[in-house]
PQR file with spaces between the fields and no chain letter, atoms N, CA, C, O and H, PARSE charges and radii, in Angstrom:
ATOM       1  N    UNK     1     -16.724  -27.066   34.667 -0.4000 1.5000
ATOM       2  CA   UNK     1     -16.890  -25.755   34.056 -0.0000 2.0000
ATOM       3  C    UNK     1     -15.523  -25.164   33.703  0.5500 1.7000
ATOM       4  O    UNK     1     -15.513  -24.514   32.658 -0.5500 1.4000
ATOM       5  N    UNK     2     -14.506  -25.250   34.289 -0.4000 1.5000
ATOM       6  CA   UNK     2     -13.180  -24.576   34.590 -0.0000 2.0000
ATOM       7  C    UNK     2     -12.175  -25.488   33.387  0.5500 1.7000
ATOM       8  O    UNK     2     -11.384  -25.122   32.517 -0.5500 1.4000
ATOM       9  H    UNK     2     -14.514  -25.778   35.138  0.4000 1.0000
ATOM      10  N    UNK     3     -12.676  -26.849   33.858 -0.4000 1.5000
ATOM      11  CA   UNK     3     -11.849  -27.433   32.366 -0.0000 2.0000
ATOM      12  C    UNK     3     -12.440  -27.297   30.770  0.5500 1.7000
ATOM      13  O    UNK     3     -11.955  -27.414   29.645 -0.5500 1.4000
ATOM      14  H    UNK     3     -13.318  -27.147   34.564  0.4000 1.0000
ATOM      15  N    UNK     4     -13.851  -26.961   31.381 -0.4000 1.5000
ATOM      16  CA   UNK     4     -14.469  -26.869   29.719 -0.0000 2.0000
ATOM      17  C    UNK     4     -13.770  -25.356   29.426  0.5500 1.7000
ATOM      18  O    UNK     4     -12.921  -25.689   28.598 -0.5500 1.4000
ATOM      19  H    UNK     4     -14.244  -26.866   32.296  0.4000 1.0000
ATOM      20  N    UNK     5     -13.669  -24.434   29.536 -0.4000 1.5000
ATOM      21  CA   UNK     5     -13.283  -22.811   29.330 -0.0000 2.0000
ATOM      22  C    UNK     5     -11.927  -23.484   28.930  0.5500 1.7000
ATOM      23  O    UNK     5     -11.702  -23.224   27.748 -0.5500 1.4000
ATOM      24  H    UNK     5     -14.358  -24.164   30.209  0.4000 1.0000
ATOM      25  N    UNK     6     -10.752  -24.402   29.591 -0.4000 1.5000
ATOM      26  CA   UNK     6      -9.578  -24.408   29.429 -0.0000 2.0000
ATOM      27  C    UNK     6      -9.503  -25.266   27.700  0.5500 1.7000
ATOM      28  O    UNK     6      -8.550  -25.246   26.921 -0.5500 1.4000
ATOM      29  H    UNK     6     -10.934  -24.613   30.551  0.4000 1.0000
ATOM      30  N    UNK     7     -10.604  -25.827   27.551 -0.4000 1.5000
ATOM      31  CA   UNK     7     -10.398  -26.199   26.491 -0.0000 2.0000
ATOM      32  C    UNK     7     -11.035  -25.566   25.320  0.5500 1.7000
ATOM      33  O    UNK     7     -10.641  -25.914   24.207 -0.5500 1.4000
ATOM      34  H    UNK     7     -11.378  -25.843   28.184  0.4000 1.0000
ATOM      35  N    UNK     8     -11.906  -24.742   25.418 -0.4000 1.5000
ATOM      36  CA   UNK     8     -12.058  -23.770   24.337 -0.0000 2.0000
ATOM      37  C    UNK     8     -11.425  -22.859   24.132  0.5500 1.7000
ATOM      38  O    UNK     8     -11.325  -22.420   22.986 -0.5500 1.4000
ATOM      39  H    UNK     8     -12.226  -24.460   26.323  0.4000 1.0000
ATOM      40  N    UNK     9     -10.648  -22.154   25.439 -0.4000 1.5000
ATOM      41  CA   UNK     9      -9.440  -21.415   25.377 -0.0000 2.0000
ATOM      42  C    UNK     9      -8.262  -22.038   24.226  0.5500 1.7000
ATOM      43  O    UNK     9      -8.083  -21.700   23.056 -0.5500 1.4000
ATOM      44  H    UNK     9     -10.729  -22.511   26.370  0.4000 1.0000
ATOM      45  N    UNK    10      -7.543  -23.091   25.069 -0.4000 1.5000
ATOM      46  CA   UNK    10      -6.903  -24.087   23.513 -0.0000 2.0000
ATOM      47  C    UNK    10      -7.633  -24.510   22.576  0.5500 1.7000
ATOM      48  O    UNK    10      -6.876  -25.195   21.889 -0.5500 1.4000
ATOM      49  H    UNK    10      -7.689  -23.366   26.020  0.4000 1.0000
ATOM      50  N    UNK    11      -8.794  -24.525   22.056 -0.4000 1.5000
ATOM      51  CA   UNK    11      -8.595  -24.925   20.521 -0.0000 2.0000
ATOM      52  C    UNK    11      -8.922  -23.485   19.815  0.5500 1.7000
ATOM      53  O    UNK    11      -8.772  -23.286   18.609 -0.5500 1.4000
ATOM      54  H    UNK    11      -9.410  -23.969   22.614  0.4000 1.0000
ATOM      55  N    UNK    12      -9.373  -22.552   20.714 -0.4000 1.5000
ATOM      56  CA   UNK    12      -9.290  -21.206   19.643 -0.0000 2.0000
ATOM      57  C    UNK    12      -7.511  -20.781   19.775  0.5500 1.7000
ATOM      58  O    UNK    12      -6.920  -20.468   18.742 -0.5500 1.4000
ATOM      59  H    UNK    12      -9.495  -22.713   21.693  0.4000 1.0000
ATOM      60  N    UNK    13      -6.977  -20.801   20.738 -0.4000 1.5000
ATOM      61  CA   UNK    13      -5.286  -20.968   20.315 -0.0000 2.0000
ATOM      62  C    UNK    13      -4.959  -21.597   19.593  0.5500 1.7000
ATOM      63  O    UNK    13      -4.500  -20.950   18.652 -0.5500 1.4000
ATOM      64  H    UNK    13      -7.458  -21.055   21.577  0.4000 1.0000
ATOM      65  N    UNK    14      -4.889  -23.172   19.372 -0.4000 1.5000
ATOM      66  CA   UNK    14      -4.569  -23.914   17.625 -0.0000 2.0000
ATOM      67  C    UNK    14      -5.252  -23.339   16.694  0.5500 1.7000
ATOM      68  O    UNK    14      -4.667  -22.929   15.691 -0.5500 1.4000
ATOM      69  H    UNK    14      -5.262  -23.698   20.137  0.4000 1.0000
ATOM      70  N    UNK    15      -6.625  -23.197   16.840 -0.4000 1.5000
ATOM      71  CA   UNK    15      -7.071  -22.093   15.420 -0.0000 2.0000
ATOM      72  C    UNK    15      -6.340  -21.290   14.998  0.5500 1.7000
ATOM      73  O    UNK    15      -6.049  -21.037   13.829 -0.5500 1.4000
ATOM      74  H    UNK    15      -7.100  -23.530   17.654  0.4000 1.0000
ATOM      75  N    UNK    16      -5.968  -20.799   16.030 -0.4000 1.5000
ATOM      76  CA   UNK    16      -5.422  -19.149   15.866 -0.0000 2.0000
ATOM      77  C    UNK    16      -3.464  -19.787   15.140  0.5500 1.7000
ATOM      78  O    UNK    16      -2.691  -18.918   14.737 -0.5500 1.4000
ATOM      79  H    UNK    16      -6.204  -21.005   16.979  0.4000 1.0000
ATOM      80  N    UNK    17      -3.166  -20.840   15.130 -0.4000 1.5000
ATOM      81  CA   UNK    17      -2.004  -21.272   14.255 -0.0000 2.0000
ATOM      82  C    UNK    17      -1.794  -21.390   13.167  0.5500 1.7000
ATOM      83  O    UNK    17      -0.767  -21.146   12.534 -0.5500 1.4000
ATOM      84  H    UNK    17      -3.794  -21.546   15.458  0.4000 1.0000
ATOM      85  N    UNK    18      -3.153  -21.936   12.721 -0.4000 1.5000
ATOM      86  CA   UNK    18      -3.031  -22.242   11.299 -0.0000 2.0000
ATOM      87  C    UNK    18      -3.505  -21.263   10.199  0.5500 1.7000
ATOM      88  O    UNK    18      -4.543  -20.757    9.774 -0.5500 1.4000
ATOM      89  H    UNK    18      -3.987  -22.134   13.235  0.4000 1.0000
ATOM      90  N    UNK    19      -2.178  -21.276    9.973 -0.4000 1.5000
ATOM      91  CA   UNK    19      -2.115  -19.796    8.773 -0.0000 2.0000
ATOM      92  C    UNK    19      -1.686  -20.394    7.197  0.5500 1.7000
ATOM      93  O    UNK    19      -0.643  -21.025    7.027 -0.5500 1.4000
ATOM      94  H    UNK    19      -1.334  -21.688   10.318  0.4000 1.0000
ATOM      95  N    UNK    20      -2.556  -20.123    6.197 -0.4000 1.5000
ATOM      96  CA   UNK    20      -2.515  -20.368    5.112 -0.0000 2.0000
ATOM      97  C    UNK    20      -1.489  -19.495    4.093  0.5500 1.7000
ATOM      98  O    UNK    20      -1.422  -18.267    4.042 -0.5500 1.4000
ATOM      99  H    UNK    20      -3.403  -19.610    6.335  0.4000 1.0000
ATOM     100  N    UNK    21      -0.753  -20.404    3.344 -0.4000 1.5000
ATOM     101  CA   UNK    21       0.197  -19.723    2.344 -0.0000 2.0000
ATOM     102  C    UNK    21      -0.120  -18.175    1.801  0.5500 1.7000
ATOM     103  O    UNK    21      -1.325  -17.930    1.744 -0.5500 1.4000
ATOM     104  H    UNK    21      -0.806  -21.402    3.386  0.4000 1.0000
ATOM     105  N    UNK    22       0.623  -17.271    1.459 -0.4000 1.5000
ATOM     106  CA   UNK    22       0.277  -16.381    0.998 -0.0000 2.0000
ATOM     107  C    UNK    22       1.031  -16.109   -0.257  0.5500 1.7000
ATOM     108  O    UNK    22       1.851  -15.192   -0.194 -0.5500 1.4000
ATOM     109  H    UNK    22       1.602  -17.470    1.504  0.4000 1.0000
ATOM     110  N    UNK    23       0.882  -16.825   -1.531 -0.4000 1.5000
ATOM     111  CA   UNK    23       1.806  -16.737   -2.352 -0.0000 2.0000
ATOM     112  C    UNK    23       0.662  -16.198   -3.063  0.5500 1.7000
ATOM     113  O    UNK    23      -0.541  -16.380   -2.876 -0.5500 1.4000
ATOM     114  H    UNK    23       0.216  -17.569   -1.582  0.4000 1.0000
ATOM     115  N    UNK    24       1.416  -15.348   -4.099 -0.4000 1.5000
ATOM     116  CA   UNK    24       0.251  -15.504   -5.955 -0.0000 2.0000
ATOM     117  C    UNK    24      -0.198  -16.883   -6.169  0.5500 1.7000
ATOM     118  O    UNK    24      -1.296  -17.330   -5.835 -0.5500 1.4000
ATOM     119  H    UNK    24       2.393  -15.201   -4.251  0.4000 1.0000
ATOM     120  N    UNK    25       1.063  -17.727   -6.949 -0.4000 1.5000
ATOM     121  CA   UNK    25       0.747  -19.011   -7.298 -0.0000 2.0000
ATOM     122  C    UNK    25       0.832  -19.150   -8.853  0.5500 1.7000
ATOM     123  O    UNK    25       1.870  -19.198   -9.513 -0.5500 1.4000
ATOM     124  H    UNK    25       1.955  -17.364   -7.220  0.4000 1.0000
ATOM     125  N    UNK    26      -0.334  -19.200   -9.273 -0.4000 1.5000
ATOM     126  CA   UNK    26       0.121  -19.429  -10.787 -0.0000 2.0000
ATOM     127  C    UNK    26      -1.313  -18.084  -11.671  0.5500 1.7000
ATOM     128  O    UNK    26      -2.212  -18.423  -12.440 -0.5500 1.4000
ATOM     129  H    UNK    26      -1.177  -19.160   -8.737  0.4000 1.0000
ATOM     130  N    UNK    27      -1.039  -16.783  -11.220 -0.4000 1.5000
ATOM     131  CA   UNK    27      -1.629  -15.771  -11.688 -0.0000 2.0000
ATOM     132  C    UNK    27      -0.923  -15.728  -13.053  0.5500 1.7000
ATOM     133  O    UNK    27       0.246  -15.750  -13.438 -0.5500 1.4000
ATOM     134  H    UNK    27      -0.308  -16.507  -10.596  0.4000 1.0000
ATOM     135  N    UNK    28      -2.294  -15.649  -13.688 -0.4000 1.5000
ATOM     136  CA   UNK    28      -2.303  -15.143  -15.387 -0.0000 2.0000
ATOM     137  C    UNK    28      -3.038  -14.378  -15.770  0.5500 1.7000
ATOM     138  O    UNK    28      -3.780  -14.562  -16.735 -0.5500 1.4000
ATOM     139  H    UNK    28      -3.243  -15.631  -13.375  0.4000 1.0000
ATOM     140  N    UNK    29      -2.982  -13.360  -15.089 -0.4000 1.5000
ATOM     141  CA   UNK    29      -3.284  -12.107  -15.382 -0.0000 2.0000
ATOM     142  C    UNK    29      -2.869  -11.375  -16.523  0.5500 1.7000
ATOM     143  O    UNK    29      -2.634  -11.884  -17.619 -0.5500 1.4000
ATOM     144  H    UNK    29      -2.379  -13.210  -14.305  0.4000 1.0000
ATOM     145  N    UNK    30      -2.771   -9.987  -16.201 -0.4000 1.5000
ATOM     146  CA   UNK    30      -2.656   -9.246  -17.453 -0.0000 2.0000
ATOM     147  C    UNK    30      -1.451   -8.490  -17.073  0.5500 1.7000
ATOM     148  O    UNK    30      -1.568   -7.976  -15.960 -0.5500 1.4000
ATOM     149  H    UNK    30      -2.962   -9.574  -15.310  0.4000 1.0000
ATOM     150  N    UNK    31      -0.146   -8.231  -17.755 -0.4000 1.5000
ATOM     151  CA   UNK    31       1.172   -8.417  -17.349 -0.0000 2.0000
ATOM     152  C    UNK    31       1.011   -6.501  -17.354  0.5500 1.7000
ATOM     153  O    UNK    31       0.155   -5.996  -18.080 -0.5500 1.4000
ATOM     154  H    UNK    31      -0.050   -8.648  -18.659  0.4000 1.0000
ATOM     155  N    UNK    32       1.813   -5.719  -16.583 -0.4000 1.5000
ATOM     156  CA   UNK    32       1.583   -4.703  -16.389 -0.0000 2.0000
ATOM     157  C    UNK    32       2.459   -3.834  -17.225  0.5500 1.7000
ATOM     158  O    UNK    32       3.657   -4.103  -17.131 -0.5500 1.4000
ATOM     159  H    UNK    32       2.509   -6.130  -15.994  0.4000 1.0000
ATOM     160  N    UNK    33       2.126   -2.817  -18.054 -0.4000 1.5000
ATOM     161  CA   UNK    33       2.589   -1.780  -18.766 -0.0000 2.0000
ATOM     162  C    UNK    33       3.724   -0.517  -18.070  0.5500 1.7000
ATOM     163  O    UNK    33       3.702    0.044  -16.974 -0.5500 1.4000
ATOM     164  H    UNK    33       1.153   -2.599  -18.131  0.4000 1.0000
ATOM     165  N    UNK    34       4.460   -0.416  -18.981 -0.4000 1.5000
ATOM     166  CA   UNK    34       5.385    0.992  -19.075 -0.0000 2.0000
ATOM     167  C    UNK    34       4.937    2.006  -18.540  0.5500 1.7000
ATOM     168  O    UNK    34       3.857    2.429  -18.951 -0.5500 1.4000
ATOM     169  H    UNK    34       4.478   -0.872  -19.871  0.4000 1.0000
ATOM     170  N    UNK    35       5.483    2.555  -17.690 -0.4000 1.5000
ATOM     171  CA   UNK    35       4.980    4.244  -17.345 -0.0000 2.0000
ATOM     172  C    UNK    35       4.560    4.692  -18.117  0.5500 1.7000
ATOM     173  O    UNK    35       3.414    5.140  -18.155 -0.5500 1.4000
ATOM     174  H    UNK    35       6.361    2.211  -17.357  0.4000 1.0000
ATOM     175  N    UNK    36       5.219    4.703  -18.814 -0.4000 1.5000
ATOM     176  CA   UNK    36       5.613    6.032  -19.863 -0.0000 2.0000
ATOM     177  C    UNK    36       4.939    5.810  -21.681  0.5500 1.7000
ATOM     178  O    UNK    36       4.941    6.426  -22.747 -0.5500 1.4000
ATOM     179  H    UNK    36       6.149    4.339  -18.782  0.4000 1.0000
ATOM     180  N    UNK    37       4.324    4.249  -20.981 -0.4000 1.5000
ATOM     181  CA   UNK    37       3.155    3.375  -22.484 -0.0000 2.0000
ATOM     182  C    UNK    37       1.894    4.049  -22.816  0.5500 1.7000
ATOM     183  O    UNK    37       1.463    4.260  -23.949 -0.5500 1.4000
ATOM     184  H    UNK    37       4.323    3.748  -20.116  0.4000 1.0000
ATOM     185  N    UNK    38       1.127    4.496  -21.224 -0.4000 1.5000
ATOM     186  CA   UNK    38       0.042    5.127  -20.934 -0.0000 2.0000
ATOM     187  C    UNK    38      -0.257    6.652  -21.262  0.5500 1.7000
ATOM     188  O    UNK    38      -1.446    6.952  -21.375 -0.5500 1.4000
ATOM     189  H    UNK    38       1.478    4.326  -20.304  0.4000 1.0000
ATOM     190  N    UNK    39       0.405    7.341  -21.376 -0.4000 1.5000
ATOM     191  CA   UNK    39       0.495    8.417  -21.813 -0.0000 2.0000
ATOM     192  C    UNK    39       1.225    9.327  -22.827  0.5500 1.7000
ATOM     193  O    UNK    39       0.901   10.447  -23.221 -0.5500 1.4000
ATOM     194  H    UNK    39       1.371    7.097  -21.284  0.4000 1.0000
ATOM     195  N    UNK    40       2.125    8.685  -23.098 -0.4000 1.5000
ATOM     196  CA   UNK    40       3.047    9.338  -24.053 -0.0000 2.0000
ATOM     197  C    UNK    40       3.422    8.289  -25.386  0.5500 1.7000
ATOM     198  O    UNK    40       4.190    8.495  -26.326 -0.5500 1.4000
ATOM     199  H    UNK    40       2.389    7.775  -22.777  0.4000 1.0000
ATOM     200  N    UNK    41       2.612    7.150  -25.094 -0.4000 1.5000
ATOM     201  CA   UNK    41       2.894    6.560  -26.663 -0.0000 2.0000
ATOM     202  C    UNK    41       4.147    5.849  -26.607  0.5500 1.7000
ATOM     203  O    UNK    41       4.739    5.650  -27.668 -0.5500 1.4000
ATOM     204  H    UNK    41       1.988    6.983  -24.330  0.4000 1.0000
ATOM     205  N    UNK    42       4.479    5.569  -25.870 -0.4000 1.5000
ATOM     206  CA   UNK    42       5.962    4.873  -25.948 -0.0000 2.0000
ATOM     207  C    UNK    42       7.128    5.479  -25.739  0.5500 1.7000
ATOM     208  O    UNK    42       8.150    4.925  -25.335 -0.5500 1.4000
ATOM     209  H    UNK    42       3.998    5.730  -25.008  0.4000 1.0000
ATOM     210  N    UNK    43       6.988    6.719  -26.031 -0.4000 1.5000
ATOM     211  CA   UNK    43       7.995    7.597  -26.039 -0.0000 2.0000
ATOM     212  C    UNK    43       8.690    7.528  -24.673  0.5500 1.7000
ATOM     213  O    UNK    43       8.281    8.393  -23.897 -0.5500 1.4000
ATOM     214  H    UNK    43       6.157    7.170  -26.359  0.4000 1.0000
ATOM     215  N    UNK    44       9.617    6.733  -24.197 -0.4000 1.5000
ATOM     216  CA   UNK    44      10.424    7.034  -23.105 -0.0000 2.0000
ATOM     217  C    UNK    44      11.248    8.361  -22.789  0.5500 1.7000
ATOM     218  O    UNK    44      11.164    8.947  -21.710 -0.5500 1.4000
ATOM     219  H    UNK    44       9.948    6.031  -24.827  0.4000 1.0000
ATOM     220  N    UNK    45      12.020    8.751  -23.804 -0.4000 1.5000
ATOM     221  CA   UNK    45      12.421   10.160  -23.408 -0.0000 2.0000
ATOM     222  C    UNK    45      11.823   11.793  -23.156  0.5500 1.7000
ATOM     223  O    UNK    45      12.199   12.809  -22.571 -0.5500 1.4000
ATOM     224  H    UNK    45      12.088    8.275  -24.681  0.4000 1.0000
ATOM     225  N    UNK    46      10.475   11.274  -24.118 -0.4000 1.5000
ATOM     226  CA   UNK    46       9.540   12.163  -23.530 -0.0000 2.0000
ATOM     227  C    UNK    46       9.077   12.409  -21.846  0.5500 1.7000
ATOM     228  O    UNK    46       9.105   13.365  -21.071 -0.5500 1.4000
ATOM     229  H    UNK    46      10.170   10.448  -24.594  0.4000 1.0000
ATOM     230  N    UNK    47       8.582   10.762  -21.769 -0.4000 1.5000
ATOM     231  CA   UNK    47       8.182   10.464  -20.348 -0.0000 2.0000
ATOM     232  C    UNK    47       9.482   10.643  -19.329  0.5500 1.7000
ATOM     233  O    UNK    47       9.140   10.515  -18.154 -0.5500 1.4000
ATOM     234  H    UNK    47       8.560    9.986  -22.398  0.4000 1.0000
ATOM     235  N    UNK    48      10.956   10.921  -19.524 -0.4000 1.5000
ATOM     236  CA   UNK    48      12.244   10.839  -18.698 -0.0000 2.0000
ATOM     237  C    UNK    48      12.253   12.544  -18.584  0.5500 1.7000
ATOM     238  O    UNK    48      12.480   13.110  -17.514 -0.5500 1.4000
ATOM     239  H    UNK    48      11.234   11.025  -20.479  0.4000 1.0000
ATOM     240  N    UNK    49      12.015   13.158  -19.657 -0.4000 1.5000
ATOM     241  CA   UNK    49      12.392   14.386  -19.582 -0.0000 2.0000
ATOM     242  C    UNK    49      11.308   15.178  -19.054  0.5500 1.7000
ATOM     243  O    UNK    49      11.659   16.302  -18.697 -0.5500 1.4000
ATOM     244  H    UNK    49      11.831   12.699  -20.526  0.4000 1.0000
ATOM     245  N    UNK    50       9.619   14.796  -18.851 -0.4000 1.5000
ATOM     246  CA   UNK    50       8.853   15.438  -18.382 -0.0000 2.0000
ATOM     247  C    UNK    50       8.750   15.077  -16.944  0.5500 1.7000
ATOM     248  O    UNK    50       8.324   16.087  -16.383 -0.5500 1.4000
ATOM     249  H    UNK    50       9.334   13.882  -19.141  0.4000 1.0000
ATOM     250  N    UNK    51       8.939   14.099  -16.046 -0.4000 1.5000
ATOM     251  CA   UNK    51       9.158   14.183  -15.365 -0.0000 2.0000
ATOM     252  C    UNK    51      10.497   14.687  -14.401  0.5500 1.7000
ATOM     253  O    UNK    51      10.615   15.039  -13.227 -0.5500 1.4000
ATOM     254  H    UNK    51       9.286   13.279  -16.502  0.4000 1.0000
ATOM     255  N    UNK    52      11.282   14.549  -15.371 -0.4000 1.5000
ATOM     256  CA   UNK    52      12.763   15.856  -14.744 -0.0000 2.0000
ATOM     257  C    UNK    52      12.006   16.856  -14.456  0.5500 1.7000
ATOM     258  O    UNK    52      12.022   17.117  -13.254 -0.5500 1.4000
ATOM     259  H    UNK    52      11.186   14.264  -16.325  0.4000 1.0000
ATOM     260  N    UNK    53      11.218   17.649  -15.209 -0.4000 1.5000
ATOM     261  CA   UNK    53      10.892   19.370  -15.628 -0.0000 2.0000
ATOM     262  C    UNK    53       9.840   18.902  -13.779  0.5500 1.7000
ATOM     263  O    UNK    53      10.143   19.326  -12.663 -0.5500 1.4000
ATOM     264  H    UNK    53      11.205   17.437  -16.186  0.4000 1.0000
ATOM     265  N    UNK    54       8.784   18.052  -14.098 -0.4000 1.5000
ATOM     266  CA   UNK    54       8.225   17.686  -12.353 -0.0000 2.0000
ATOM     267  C    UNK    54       8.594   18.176  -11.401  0.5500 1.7000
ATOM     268  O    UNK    54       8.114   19.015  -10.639 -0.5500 1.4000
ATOM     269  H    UNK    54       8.538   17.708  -15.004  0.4000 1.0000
ATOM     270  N    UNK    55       9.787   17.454  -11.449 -0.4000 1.5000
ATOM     271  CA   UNK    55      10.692   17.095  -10.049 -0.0000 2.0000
ATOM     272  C    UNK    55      11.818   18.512   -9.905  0.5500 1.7000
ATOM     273  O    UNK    55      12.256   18.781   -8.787 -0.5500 1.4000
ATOM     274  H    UNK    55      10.177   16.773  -12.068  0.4000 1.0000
ATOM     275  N    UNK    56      12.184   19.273  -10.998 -0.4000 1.5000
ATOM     276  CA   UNK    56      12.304   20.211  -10.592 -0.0000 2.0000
ATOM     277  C    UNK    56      11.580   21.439  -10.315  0.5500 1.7000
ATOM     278  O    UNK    56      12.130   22.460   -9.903 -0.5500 1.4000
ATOM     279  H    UNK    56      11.828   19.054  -11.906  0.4000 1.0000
ATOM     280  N    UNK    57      10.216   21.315  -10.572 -0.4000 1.5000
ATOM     281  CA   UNK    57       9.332   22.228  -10.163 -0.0000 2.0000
ATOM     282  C    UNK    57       9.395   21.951   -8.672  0.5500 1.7000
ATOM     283  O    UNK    57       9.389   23.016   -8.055 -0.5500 1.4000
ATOM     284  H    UNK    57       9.769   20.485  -10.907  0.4000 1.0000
ATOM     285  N    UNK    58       9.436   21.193   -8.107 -0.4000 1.5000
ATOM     286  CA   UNK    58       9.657   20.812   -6.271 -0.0000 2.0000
ATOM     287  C    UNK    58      10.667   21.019   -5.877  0.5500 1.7000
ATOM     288  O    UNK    58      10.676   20.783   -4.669 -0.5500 1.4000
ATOM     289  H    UNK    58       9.440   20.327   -8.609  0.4000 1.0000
ATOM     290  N    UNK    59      12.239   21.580   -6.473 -0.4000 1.5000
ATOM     291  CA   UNK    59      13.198   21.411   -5.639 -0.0000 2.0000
ATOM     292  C    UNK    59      12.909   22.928   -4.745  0.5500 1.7000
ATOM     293  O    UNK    59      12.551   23.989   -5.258 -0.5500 1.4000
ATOM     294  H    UNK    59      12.232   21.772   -7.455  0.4000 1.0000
ATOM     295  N    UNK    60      13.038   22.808   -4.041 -0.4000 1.5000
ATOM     296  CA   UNK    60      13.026   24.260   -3.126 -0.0000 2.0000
ATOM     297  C    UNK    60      14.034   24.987   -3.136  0.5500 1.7000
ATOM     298  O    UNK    60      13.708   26.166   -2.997 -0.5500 1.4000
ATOM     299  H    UNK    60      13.328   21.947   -3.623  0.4000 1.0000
ATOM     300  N    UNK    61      15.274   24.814   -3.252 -0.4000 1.5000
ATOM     301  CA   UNK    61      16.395   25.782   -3.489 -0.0000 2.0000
ATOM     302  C    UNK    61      16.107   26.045   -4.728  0.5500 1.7000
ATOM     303  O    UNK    61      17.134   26.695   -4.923 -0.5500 1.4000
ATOM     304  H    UNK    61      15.538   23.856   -3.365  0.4000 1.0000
ATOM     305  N    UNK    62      15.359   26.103   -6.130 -0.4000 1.5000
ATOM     306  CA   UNK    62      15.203   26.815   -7.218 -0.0000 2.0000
ATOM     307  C    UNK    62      14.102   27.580   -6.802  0.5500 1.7000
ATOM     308  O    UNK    62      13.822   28.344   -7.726 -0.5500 1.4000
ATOM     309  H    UNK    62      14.524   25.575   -5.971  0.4000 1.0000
ATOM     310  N    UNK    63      13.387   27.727   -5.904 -0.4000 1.5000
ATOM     311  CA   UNK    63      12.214   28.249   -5.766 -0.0000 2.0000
ATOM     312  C    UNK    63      12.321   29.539   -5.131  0.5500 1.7000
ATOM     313  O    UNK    63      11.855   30.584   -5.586 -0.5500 1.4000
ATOM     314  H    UNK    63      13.614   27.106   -5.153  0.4000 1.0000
ATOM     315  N    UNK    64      13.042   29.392   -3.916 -0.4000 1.5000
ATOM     316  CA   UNK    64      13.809   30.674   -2.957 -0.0000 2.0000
ATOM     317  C    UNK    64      14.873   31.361   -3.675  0.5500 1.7000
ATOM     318  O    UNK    64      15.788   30.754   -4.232 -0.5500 1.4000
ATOM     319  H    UNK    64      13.420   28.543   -3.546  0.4000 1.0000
ATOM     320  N    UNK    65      14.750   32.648   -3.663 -0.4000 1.5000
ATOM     321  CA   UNK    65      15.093   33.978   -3.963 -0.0000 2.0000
ATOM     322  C    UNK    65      16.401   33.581   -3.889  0.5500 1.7000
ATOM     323  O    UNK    65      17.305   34.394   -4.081 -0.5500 1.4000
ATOM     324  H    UNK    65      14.006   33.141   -3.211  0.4000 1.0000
């Protein structure tokens, strides 16, 4: 009884070793777009300068008196 437990104990431990690659591999998917493609048309400086105006709506020293 005591050696059977010792050996299901070890082979769910070797189970528990074998770990399969985790790469992509050879994905041909659909290659991913511009920030700034999705909404504004291409326009990068649009999309650079509206998110400035963003990010300074959050600074907190423009916000306090």
């Amino acid at each position: 009884m005591r050696t059977l437990a010792l050996m299901l104990i070890a082979a769910g431990l070797i189970a528990g070793c074998d770990e399969k690659p985790q790469t992509v591999g050879d994905y041909r998917g659909k290659t991913d777009a511009k920030p700034y493609e999705a909404n504004f048309g291409g326009d990068k400086a649009k999309w650079e300068s509206t998110l400035r105006a963003r990010n300074q709506n959050q600074n907190e020293y423009k916000r306090v008196p």
